[in-house]
DRENDO-1510 file (C-alpha; in Angstrom, 1 decimal, always signed):
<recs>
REC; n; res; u; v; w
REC; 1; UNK; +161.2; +120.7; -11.1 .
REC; 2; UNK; +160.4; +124.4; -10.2 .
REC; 3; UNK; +163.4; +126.7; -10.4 .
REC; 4; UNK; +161.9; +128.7; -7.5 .
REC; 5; UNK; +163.2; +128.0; -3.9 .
REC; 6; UNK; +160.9; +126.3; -1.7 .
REC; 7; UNK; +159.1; +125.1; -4.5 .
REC; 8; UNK; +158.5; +121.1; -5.2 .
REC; 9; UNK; +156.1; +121.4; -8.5 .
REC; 10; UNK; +157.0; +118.5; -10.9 .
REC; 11; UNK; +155.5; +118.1; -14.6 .
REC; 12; UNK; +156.3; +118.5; -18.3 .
REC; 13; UNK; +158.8; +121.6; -19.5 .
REC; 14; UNK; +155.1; +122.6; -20.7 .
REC; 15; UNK; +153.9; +122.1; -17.1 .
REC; 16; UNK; +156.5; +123.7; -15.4 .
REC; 17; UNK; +156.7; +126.8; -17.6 .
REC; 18; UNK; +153.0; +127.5; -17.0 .
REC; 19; UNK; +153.0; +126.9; -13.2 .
REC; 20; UNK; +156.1; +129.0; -12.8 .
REC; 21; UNK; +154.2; +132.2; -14.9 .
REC; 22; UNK; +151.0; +131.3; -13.1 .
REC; 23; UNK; +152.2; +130.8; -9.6 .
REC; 24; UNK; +155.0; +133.1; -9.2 .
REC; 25; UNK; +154.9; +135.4; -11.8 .
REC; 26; UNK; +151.4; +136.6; -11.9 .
REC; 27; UNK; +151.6; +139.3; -9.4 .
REC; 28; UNK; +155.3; +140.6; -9.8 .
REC; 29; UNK; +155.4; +140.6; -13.9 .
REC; 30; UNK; +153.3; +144.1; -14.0 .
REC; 31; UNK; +155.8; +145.6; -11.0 .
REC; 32; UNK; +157.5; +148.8; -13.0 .
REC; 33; UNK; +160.7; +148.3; -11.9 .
REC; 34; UNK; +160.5; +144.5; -12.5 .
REC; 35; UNK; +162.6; +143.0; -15.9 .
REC; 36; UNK; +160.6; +141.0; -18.2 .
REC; 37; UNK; +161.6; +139.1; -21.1 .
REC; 38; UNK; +159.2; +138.7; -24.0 .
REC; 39; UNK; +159.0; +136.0; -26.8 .
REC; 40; UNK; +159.9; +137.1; -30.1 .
REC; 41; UNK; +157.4; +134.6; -31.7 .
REC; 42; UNK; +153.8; +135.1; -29.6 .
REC; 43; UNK; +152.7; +137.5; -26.7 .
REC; 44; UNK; +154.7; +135.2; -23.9 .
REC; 45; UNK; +156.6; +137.2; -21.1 .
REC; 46; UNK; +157.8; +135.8; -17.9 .
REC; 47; UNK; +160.1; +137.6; -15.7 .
REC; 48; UNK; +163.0; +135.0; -15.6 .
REC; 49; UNK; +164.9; +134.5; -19.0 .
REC; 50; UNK; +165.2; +130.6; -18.0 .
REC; 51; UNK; +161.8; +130.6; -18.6 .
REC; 52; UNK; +161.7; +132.6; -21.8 .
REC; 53; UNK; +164.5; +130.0; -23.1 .
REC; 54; UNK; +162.2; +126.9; -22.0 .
REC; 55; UNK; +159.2; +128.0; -23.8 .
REC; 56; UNK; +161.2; +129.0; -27.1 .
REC; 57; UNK; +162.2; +125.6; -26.8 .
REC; 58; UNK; +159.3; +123.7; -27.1 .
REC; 59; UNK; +157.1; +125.6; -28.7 .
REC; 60; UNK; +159.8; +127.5; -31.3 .
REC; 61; UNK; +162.5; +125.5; -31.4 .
REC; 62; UNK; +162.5; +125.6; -35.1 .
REC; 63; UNK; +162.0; +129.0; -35.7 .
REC; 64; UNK; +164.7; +130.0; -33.4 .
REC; 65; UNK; +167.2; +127.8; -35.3 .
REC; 66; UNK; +166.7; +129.6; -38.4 .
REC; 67; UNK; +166.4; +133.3; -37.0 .
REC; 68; UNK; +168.1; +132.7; -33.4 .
REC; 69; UNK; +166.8; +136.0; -32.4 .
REC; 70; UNK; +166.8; +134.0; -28.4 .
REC; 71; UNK; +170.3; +131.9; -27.6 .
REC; 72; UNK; +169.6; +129.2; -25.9 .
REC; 73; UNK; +172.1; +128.8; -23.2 .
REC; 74; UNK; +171.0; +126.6; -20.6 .
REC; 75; UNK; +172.0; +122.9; -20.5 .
REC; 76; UNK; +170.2; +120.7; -22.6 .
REC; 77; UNK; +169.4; +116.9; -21.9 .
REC; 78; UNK; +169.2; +114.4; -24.5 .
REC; 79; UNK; +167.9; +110.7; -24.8 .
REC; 80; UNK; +169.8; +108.2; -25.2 .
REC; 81; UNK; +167.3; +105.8; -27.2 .
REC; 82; UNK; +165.7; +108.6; -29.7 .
REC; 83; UNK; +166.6; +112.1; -30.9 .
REC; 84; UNK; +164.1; +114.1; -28.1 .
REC; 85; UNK; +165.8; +117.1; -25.6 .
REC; 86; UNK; +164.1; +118.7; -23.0 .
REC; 87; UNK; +166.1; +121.6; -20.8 .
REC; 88; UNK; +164.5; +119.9; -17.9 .
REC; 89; UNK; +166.2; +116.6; -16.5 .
REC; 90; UNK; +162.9; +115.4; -14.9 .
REC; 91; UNK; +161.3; +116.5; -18.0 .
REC; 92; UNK; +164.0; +113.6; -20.0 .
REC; 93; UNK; +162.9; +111.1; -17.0 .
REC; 94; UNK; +159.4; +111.2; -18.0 .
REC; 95; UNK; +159.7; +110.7; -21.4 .
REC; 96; UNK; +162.6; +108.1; -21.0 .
REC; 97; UNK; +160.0; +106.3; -18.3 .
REC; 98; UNK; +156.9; +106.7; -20.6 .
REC; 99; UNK; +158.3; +106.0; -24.0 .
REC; 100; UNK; +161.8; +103.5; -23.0 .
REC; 101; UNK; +160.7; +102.1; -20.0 .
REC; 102; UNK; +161.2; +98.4; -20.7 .
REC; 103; UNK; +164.2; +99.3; -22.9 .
REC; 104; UNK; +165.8; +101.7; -19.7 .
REC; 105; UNK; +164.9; +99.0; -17.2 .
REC; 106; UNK; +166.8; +96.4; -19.6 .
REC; 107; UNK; +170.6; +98.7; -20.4 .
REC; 108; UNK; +169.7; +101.3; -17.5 .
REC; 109; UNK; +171.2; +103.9; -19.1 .
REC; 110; UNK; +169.2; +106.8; -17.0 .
REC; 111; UNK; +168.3; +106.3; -13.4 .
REC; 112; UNK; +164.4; +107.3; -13.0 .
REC; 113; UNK; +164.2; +109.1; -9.4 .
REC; 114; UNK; +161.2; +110.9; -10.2 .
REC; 115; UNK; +158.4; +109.9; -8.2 .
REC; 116; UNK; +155.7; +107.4; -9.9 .
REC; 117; UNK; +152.0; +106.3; -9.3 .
REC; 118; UNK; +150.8; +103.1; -8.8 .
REC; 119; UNK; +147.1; +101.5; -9.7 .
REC; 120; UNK; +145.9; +99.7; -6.6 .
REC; 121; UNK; +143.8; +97.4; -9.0 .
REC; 122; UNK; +146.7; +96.8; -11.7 .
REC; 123; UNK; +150.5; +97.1; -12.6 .
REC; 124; UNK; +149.8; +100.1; -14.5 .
REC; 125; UNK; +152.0; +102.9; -13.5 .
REC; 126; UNK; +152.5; +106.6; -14.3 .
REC; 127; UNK; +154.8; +109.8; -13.6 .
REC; 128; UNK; +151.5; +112.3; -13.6 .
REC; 129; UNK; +149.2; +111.6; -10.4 .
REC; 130; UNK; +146.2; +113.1; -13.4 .
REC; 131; UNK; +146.9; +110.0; -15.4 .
REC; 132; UNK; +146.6; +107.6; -12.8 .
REC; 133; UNK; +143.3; +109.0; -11.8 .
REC; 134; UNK; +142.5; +109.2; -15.2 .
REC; 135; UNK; +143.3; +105.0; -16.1 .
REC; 136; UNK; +141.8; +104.1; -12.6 .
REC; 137; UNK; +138.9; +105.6; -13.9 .
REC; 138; UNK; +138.6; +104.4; -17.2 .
REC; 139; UNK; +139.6; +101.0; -16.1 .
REC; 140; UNK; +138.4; +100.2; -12.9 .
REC; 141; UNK; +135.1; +102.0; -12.2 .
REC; 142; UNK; +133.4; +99.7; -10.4 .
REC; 143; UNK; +136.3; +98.5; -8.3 .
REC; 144; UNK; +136.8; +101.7; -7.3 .
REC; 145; UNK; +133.3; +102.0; -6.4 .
REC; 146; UNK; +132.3; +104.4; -8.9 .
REC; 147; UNK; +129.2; +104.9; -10.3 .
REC; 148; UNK; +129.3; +103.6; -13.9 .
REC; 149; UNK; +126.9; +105.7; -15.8 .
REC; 150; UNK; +125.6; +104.6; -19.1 .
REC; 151; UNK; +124.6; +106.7; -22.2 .
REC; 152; UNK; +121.6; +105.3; -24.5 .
REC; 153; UNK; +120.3; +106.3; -28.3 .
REC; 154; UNK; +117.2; +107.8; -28.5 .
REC; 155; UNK; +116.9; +106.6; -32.2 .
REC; 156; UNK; +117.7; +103.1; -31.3 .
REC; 157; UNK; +119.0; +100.5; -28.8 .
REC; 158; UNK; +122.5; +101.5; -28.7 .
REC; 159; UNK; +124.4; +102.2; -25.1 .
REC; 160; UNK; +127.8; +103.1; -24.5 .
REC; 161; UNK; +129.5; +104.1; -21.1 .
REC; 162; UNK; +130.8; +107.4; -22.5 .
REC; 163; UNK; +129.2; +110.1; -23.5 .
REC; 164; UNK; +131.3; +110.8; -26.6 .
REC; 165; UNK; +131.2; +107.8; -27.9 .
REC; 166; UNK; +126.8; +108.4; -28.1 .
REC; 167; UNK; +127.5; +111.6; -29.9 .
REC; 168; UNK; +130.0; +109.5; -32.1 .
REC; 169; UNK; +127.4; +107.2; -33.2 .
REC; 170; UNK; +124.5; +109.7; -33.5 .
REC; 171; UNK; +126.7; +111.7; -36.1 .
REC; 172; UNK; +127.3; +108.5; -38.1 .
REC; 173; UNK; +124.3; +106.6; -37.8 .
REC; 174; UNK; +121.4; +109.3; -37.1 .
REC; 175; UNK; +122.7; +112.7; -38.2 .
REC; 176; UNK; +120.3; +113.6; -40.4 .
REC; 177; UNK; +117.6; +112.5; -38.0 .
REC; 178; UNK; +119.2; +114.5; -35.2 .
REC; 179; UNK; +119.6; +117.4; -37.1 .
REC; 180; UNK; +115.5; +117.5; -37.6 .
REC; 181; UNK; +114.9; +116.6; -34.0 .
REC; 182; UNK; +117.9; +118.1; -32.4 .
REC; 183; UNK; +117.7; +115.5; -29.6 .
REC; 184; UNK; +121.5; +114.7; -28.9 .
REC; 185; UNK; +124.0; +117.8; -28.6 .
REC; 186; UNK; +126.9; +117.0; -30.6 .
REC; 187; UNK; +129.9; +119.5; -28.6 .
REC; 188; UNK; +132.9; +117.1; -29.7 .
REC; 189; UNK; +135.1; +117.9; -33.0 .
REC; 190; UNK; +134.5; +117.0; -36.4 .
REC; 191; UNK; +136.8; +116.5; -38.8 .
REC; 192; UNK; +136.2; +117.7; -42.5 .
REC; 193; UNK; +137.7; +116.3; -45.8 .
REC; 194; UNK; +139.4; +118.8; -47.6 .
REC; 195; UNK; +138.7; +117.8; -51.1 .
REC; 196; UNK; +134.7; +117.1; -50.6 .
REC; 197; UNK; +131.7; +117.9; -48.3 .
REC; 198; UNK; +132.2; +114.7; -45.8 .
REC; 199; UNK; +132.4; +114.6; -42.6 .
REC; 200; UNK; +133.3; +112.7; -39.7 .
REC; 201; UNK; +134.2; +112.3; -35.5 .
REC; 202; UNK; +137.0; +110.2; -36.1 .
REC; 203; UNK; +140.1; +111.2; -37.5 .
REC; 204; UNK; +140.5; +107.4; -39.2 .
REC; 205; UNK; +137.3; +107.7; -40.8 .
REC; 206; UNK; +138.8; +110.7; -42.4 .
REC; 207; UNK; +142.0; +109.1; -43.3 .
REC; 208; UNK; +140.2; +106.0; -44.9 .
REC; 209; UNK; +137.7; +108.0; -46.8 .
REC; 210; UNK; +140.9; +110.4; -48.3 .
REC; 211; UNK; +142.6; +107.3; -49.3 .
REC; 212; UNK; +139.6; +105.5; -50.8 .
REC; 213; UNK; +138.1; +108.7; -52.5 .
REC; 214; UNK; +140.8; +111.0; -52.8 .
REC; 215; UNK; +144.3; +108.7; -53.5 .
REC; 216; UNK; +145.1; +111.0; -56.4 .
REC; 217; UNK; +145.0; +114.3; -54.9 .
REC; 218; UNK; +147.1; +113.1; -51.2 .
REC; 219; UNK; +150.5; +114.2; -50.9 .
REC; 220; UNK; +153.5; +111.9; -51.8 .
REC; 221; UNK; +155.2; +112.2; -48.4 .
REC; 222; UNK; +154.6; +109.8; -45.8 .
REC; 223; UNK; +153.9; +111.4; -42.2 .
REC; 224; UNK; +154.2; +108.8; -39.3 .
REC; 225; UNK; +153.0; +109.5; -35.5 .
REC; 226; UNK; +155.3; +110.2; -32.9 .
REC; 227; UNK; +153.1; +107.8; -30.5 .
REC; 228; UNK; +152.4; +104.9; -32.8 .
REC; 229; UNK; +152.3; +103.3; -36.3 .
REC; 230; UNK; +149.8; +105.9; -37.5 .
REC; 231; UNK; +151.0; +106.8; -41.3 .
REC; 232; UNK; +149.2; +109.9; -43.2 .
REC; 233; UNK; +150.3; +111.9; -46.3 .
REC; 234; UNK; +148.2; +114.5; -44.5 .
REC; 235; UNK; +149.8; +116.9; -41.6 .
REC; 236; UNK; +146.3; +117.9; -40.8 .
REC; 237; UNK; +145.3; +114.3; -40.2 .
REC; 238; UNK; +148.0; +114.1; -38.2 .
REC; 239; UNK; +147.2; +116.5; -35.9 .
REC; 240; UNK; +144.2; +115.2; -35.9 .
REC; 241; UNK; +145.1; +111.6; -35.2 .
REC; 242; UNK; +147.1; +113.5; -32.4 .
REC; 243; UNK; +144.3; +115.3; -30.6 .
REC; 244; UNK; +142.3; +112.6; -31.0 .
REC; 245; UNK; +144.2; +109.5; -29.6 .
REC; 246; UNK; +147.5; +110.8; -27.9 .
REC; 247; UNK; +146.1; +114.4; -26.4 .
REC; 248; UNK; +147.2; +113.3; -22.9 .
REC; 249; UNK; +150.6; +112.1; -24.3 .
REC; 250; UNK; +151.4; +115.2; -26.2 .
REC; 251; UNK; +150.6; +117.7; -23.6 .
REC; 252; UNK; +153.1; +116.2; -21.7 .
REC; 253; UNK; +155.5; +115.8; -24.0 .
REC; 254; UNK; +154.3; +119.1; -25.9 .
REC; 255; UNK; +155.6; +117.9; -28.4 .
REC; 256; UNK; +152.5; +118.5; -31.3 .
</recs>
């Protein structure tokens, strides 16, 4: 939660940290007789050094552990069921709810008292009111009386409901007929092998194409996802794999 007074923001240590510099900090930070605290790693400064200790946290946690130019002294939580700390104890709620849930609800080792969202069409719940909206309206469109808009080929008779998956199939069915007639705008990532010329919009595509073209030149250290059994010799695949299919996740988390 907000550590400012009158203040009842909830969200991610990520979350928090930017709605604290954003919200409150914005028009006092430049004051001259105001004290700042800068990162030692990036261009952060924030006027509290609670803050300044949050974000070395998650985004140099490492970094500090070898140099420890920033102590961090303010309580840290831990989880119980994996080796993840947060300096937030709503922050260890959300994770403990969206990673342990069936596992907390079995031993109940932490008590969840944060406040949750519930799908009127499902049993699918969530701590982020932007994740809800997001599954209600993945899932349940027409239900929720929205207007489901479809996305057809021009090259052929293919339709999808989302307009990245179209520019997914043009790339691998029509791209060099696109790239004459320039008649679907391809805006989403692509992903590039790093031993040949190919290319793809989906991160497994890459990883199946290193492994069946490339086995001799991967790594020998296996990198497994924090979200799921995704296994890569590759950290750039991972991160890819990451922004691909867990984005939501790992914002939350910040945790990639």
């Amino acid at each position: 939660m907000c550590g400012y007074s009158q203040c009842s923001f909830l969200g991610s240590d990520y979350d928090i940290i930017q709605h604290m510099i954003k919200d409150h900090e914005e028009k006092t930070i430049n004051h001259p007789k105001r004290k700042t605290f800068s990162c030692p790693y990036c261009d952060v400064t924030t006027v509290k050094s609670r803050n300044l200790q949050m974000h070395i946290h998650n985004k140099h946690k490492e970094q500090n552990e070898l140099e420890n130019k920033v102590p961090i002294q303010i309580k840290t939580y831990y989880c119980v069921y994996c080796n993840y700390t947060t300096l937030v104890s709503q922050g260890l709620q959300m994770h403990i709810y969206n990673k342990h849930k069936e596992e907390n609800e079995l031993k109940k080792k932490v008590a969840i008292t944060i406040k949750t969202f519930s799908c009127m069409y499902c049993d699918f719940t969530a701590v982020a009111n932007r994740t809800l909206q997001s599954h209600i309206y993945s899932k349940h469109k027409e239900q929720n009386g929205l207007e489901v808009q479809t996305y057809s080929c021009v090259y052929c008779n293919f339709t999808t409901n989302k307009n990245t998956t179209l520019q997914s199939h043009v790339y691998a069915r029509h791209k060099q007929l696109n790239e004459l007639e320039n008649k679907v705008e391809i805006k989403i990532k692509p992903y590039f092998c790093v031993y040949c010329d190919y290319t793809t919009l989906k991160s497994q595509y890459l990883q199946l194409h290193i492994d069946k073209k490339h086995k001799e030149k991967k790594g020998s250290v296996d990198i497994k996802c924090l979200y799921c059994d995704f296994i890569t010799m590759e950290n750039q695949l991972l991160q890819n794999h990451t922004y691909d299919k867990h984005r939501e996740q790992s914002e939350l988390e910040n945790k990639v």
